[in-house]
C-alpha positions as CSV (number, residue, x, y, z in Angstrom):
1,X,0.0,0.0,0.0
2,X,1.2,3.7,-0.6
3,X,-0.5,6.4,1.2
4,X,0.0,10.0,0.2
5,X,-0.7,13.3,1.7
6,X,-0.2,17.0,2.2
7,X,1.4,19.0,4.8
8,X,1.8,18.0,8.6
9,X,3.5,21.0,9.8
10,X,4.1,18.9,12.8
11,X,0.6,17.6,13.4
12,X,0.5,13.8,12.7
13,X,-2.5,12.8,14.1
14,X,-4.3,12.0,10.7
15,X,-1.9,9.3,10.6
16,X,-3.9,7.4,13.7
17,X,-6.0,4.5,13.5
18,X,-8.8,6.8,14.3
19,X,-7.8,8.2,10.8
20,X,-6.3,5.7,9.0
21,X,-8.1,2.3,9.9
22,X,-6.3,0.6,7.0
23,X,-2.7,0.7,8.8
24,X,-3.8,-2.5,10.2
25,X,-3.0,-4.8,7.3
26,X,0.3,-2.0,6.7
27,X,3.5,-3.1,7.0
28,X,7.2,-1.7,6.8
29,X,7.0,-2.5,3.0
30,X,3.9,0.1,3.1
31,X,4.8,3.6,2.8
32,X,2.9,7.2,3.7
33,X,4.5,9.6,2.0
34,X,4.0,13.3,3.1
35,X,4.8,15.8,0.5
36,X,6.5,18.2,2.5
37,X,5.1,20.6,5.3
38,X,6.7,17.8,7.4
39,X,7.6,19.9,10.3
40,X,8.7,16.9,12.8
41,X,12.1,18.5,13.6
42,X,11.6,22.0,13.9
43,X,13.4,22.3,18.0
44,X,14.8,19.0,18.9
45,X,12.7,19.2,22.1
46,X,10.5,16.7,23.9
47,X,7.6,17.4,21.5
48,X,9.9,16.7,18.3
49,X,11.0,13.1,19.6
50,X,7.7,12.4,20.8
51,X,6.1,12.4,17.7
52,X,9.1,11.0,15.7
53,X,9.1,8.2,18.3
54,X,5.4,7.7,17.9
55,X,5.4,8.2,13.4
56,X,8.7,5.4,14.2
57,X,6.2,2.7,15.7
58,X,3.8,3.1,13.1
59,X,3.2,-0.4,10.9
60,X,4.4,1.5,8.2
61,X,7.3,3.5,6.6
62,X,6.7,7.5,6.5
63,X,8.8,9.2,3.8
64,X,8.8,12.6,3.4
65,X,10.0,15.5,1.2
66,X,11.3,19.0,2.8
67,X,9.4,22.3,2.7
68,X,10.3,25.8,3.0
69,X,10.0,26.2,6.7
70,X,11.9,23.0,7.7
71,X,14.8,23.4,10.3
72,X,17.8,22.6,7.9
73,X,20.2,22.8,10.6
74,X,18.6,19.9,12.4
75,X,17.3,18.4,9.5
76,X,20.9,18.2,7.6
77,X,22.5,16.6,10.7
78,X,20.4,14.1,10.7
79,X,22.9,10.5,9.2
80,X,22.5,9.9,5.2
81,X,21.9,6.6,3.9
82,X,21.6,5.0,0.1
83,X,18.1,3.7,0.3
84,X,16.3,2.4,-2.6
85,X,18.6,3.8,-5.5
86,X,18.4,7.6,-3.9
87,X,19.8,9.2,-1.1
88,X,17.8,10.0,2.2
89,X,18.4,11.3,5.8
90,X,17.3,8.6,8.1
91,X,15.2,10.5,10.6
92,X,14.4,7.2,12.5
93,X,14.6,3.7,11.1
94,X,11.4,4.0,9.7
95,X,10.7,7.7,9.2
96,X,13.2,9.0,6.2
97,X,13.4,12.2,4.2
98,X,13.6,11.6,0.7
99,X,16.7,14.1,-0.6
100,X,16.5,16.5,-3.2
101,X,17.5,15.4,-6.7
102,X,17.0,11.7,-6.3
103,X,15.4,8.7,-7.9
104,X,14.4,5.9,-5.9
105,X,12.7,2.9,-6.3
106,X,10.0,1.1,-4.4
107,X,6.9,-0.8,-4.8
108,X,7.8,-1.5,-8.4
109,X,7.3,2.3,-9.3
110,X,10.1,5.0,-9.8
111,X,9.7,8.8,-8.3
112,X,11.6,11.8,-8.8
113,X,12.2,14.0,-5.9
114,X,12.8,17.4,-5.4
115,X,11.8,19.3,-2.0
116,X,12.1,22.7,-1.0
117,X,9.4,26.1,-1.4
118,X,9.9,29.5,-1.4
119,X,8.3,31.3,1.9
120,X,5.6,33.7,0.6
121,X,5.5,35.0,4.4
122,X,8.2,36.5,4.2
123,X,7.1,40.3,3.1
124,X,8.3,42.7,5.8
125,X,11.6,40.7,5.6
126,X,13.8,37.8,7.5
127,X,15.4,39.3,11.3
128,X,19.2,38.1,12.1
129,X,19.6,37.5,15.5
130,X,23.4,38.5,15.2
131,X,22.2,42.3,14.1
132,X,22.4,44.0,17.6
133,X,19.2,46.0,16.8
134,X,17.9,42.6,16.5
135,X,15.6,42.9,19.9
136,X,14.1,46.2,18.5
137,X,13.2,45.1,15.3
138,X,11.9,41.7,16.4
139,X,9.5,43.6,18.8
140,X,8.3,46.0,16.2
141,X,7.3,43.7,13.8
142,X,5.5,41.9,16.4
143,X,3.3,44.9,17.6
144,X,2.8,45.5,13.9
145,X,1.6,42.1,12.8
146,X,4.4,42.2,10.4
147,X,5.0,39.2,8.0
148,X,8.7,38.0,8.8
149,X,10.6,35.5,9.9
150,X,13.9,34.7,12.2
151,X,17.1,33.7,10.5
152,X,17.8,30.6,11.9
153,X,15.4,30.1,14.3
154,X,11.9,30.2,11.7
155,X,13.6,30.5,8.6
156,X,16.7,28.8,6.6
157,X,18.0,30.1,3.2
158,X,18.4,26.0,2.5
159,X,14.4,26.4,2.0
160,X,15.7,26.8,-1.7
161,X,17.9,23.9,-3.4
162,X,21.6,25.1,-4.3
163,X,23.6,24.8,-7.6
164,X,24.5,21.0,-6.8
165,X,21.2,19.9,-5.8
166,X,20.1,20.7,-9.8
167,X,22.7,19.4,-10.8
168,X,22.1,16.3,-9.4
169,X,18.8,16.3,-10.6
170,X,19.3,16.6,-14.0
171,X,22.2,14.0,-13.8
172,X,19.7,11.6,-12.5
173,X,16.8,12.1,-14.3
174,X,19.3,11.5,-17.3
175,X,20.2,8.1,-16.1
176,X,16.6,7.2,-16.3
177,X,15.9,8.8,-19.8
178,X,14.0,11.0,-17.9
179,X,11.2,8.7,-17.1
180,X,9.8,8.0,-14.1
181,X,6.1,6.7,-12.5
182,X,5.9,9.6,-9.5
183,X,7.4,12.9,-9.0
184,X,7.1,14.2,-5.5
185,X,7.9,17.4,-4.7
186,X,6.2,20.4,-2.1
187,X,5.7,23.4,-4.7
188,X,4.7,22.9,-7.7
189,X,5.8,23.6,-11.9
190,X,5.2,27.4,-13.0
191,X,2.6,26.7,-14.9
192,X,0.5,24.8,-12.5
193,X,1.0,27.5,-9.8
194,X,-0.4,29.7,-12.4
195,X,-3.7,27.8,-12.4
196,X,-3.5,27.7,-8.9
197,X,-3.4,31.1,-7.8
198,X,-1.4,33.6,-9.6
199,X,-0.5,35.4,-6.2
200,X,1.8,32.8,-5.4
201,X,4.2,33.9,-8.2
202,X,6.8,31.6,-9.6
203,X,10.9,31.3,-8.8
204,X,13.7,29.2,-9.5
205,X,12.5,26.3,-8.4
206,X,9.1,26.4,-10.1
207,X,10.5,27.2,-13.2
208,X,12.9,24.3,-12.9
209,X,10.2,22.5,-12.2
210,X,8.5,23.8,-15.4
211,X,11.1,22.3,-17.3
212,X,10.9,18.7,-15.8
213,X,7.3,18.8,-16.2
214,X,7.8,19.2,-20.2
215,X,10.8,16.9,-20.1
216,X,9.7,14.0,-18.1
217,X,7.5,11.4,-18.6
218,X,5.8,10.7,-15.6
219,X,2.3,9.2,-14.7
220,X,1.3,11.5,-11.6
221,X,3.2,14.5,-10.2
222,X,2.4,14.9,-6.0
223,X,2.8,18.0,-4.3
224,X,1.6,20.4,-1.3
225,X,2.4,23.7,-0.2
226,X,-0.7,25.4,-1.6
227,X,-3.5,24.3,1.0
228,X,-5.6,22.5,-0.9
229,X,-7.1,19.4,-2.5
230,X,-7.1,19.9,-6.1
231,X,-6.4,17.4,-9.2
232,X,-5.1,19.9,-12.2
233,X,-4.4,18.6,-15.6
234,X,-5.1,14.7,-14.5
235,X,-1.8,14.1,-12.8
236,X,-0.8,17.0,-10.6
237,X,-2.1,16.1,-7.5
238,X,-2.2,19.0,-4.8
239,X,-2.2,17.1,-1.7
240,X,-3.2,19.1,1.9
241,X,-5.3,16.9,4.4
242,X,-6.8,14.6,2.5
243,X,-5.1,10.6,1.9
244,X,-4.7,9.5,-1.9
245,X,-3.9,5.4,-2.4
246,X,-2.1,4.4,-5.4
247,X,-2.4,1.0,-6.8
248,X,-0.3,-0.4,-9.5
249,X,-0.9,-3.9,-11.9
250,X,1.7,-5.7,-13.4
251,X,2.5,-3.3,-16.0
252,X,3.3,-1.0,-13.5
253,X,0.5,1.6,-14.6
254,X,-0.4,4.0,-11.7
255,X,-3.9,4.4,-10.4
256,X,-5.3,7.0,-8.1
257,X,-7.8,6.8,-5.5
């Protein structure tokens, strides 16, 4: 079985029982897959290891994709592993983040991955903690509702991939003739956040995107970010709360429930 949804931001309760009945006939060879908006190390505190602890002793695997507003520093500590044909960061035995760049396979399907957003919260600017007006600043934007974040501490300039994590891409979407089954990824092509909403404007990223959307043959392309449930163009798939179940037959061809 292969579960898929949007993003957590920390909150993994749909992944109960109460939720998710069917994760008692899962196993480790089952997989939910959350397309970033993953949020499960954002401190390292108590709450953090909790809920790693608890997604860990879940009867299946969670895989996961990074977002914008993931803590890099923690989350690029974490130990990498070759897993599947692609590199991960294992997270817990059973909870791993799919890298950016990679091709893996599992369940007789092959998916491209490529995390990472850029923060549309950001208007009235990011605050470095090192800037000695730092308390000032911090407390003005807070009195005047400002939209900003903290370097470091609520925002990480790794939200957007960096010259070799493209590269990497592109080398391996060109060891597999640039066909794969899934593409997973947290934002979405240019074109698609057009249809969207326009007021999301696009970036780097979506316009690299763009280009692996008319280069790639792929079946369905997964994605979050946007807060909403939407199917656009048959196969991009704009996951938030809701669970989609793919199914495959012998030919490999990839159904969507």
């Amino acid at each position: 079985m292969i579960y898929i949804t949007g993003d957590t931001h920390g909150d993994f309760q749909r992944l109960g029982s109460k939720y998710l009945p069917q994760q008692k006939k899962m196993s480790r060879n089952d997989y939910m897959i959350i397309c970033g908006g993953f949020g499960g190390l954002w401190d390292g505190g108590s709450r953090d290891q909790y809920w790693l602890d608890w997604l860990n002793k879940k009867p299946f695997t969670t895989l996961f994709v990074d977002r914008n507003h993931e803590n890099f520093d923690l989350l690029n500590s974490q130990p990498e592993k070759y897993w599947n044909g692609g590199w991960v960061h294992e997270i817990r035995e059973n909870v791993l983040h799919l890298m950016r760049g990679q091709v893996f396979t599992f369940s007789g399907l092959t998916w491209f991955t490529m995390g990472g957003a850029s923060s549309h919260d950001i208007q009235d600017g990011v605050l470095d903690p090192a800037d000695p007006d730092f308390e000032r600043q911090y407390w003005q934007m807070r009195r005047m509702r400002a939209m900003f974040r903290v370097k470091g501490r609520s925002w990480w300039q790794e939200e957007m991939p960096n010259a070799k994590e493209y590269a990497e891409a592109l080398s391996n979407l060109a060891k597999v003739n640039w066909m794969v089954d899934c593409i997973l990824t947290h934002c979405t092509p240019s074109n698609i956040v057009r249809k969207i909403d326009p007021g999301y404007g696009t970036d780097q990223l979506t316009d690299f995107l763009e280009m692996v959307s008319q280069q790639c043959r792929f079946s369905c392309w997964f994605f979050g970010h946007y807060h909403d449930n939407r199917i656009i163009d048959d196969k991009y798939i704009l996951q938030w709360k809701q669970f989609s179940e793919l199914e495959f037959n012998k030919y490999s061809t990839v159904l969507l429930k």
